[in-house]
C-alpha positions as semicolon CSV with decimal commas, in nm:
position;residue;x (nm);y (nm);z (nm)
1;X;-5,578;1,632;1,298
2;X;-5,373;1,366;1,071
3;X;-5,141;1,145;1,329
4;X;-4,809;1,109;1,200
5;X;-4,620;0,810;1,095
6;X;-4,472;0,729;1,401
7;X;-4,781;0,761;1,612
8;X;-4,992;0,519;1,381
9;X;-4,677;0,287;1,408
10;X;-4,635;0,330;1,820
11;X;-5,047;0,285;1,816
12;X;-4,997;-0,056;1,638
13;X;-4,683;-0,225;1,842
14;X;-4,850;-0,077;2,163
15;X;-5,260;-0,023;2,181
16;X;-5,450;0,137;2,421
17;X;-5,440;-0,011;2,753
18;X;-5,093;-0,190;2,689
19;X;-4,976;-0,265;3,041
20;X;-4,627;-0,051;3,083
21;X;-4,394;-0,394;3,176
22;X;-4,483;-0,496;2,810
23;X;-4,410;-0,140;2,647
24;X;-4,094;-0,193;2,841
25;X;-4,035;-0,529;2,757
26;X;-4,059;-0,442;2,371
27;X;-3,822;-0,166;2,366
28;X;-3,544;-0,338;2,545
29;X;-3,603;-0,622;2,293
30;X;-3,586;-0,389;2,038
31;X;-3,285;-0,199;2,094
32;X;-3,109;-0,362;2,360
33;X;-3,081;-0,710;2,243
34;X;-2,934;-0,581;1,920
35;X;-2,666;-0,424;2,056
36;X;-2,542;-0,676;2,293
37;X;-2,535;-0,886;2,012
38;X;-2,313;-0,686;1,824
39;X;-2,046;-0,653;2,148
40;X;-2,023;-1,029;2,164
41;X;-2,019;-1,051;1,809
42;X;-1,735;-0,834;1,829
43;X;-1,558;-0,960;2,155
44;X;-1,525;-1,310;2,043
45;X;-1,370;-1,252;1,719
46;X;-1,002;-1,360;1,654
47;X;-0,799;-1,071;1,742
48;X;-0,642;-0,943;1,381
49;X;-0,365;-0,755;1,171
50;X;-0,435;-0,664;0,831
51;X;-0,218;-0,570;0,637
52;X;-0,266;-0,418;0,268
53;X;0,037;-0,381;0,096
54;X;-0,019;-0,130;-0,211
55;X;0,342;-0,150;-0,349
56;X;0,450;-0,317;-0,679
57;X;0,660;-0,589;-0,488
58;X;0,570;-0,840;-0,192
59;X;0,692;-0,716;0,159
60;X;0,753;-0,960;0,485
61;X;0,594;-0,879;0,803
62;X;0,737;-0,896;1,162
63;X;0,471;-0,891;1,434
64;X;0,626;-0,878;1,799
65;X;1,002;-0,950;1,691
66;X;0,893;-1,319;1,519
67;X;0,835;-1,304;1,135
68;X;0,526;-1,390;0,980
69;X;0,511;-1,442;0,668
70;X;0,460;-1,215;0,342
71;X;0,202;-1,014;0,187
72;X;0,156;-1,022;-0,205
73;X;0,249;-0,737;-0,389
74;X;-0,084;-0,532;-0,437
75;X;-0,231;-0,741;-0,226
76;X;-0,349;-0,815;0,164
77;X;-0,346;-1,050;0,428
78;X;-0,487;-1,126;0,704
79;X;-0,243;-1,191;1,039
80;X;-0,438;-1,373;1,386
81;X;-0,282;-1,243;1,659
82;X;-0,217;-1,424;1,979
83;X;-0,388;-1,223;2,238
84;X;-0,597;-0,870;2,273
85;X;-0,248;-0,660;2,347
86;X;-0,119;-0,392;2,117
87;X;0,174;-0,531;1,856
88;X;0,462;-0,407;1,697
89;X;0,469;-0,441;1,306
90;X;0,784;-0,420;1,114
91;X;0,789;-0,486;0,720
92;X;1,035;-0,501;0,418
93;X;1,049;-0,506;0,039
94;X;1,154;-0,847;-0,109
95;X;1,415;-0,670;-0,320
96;X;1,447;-0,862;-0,715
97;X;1,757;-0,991;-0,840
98;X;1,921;-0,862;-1,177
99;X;2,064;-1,134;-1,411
100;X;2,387;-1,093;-1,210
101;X;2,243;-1,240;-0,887
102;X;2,193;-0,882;-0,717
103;X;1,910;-0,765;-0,525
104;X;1,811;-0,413;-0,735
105;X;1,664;-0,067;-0,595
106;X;1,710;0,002;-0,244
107;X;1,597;-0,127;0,063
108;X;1,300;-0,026;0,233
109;X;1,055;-0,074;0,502
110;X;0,905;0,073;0,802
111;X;0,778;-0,024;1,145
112;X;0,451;0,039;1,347
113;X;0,420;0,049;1,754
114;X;0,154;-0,034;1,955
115;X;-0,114;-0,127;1,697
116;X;-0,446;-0,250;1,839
117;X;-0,581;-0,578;1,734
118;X;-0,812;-0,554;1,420
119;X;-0,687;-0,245;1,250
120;X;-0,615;-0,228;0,892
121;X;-0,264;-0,110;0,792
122;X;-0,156;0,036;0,473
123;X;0,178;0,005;0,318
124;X;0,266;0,247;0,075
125;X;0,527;0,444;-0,108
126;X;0,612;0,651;0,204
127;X;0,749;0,492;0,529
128;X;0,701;0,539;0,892
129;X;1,008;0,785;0,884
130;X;0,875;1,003;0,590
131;X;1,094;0,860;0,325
132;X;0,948;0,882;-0,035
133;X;1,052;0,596;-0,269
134;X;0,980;0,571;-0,675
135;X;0,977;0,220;-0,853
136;X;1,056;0,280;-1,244
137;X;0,870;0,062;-1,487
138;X;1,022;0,082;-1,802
139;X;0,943;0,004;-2,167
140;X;1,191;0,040;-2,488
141;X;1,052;0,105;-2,788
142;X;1,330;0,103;-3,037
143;X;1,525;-0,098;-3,195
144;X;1,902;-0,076;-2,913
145;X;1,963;-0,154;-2,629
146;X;2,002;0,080;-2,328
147;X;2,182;0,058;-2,008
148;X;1,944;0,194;-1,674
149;X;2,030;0,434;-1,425
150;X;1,873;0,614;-1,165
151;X;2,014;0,957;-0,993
152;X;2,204;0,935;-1,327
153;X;2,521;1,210;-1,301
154;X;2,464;1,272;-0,886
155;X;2,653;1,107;-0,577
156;X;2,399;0,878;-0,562
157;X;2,401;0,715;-0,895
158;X;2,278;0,365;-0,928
159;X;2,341;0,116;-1,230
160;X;2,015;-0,094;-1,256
161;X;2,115;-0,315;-1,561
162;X;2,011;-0,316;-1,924
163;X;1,710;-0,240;-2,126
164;X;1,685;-0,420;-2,420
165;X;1,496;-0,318;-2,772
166;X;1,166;-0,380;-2,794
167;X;1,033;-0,484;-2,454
168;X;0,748;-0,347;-2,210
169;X;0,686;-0,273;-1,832
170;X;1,043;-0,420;-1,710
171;X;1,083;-0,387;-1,333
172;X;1,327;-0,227;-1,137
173;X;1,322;-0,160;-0,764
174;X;1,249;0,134;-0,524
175;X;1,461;0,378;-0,488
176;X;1,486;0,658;-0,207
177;X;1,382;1,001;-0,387
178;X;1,610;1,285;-0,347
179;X;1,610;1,653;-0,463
180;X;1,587;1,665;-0,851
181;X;1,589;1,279;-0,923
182;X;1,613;1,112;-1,245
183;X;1,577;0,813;-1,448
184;X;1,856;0,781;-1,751
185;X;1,905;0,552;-2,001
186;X;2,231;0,509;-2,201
187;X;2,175;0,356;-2,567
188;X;2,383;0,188;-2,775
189;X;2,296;0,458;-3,023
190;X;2,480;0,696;-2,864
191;X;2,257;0,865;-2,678
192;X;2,122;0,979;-2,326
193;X;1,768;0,998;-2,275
194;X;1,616;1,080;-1,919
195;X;1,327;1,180;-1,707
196;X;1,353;1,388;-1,438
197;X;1,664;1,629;-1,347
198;X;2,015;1,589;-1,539
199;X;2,286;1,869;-1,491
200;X;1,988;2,121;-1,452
201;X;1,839;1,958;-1,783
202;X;1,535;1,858;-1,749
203;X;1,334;1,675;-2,060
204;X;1,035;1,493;-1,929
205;X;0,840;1,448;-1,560
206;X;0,924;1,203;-1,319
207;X;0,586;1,112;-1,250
208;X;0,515;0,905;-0,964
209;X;0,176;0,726;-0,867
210;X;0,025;0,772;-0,542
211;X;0,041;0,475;-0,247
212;X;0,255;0,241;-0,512
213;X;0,530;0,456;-0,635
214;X;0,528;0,344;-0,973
215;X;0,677;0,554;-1,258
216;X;0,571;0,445;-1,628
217;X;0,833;0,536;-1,860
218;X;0,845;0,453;-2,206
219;X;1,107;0,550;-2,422
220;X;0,914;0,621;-2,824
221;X;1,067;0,637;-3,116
222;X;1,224;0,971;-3,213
């Protein structure tokens, strides 16, 4: 009969008339050792926060009430901790300013409680509390200006500033997302042109990326 694999390999490490306290001896070396390794390995690293921050701008981080410094936008960082005990995490955009001096979009953040050391924590679009935000990226393609505006026509309206002719991926700023949002632009030619929900109108999608919120929007020539 043809011995398997594993006997011919057990038959090498351990031939006849091995005395048990070695058999012993090899397995614990074999298995055991490895895994203690590992646990101290693991026990005497730096206790950890990491943070990856998938949104289009840089956030700043609060661990235990004492800030901490920012993470890049699209980016990660690392935060050493001061002890093994569960932390409190709270984080917010770092809003832009138009040409006027004004921060632009709304503000946003979120908070985590009683995070163990050495977890990885995303930060995306959507906020401890559920709260969906967009962040419109637009690009003109004509040859006027336009003046920005999101929730366009609705309580909620917000001026952003202007969009002028012939530029690409301008940035904006989050904004909360309502029922039926929009994004309008008002042109010097006379015209509105929008995505998403106007009066009941609606021309093109809203569409929103996963995890960063972004919206591309490009207005083409007609």
């Amino acid at each position: 009969m043809r011995k398997s694999r594993l006997s011919l390999l057990w038959e090498k490490l351990f031939p006849q008339g091995t005395p048990w306290w070695e058999v012993v001896n090899k397995v614990f070396i074999a298995l055991i050792i490895p895994g203690i390794a590992l646990l101290t390995y693991i026990s005497t690293q730096d206790p950890s926060i990491t943070v990856d921050n998938y949104l289009a701008l840089k956030i700043e981080v609060t661990i235990n009430g004492a800030y901490r410094g920012q993470v890049p936008a699209e980016g990660s960082r690392k935060f050493e901790l001061y002890n093994d005990e569960p932390v409190d995490i709270e984080w917010n955009i770092i809003r832009q300013n138009n040409t006027e001096g004004h921060p632009v979009g709304d503000m946003m953040g979120g908070s985590f409680q009683a995070v163990d050391i050495n977890k990885r924590l995303p930060i995306t679009n959507v906020n401890t509390n559920k709260e969906f935000f967009f962040f419109p990226v637009l690009s003109n393609k004509m040859n006027f200006a336009c003046e920005i505006y999101v929730n366009y026509g609705k309580p909620s309206q917000k001026y952003v500033g202007f969009l002028n002719p012939q530029t690409k991926n301008v940035y904006t700023g989050y904004y909360k997302w309502i029922e039926a949002s929009n994004v309008a632009l008002v042109c010097k030619n006379g015209k509105l042109y929008f995505w998403g929900d106007v009066k009941g109108d609606r021309v093109a999608d809203l569409n929103v990326q996963a995890k960063s919120g972004i919206s591309i929007l490009t207005l083409f020539k007609e």
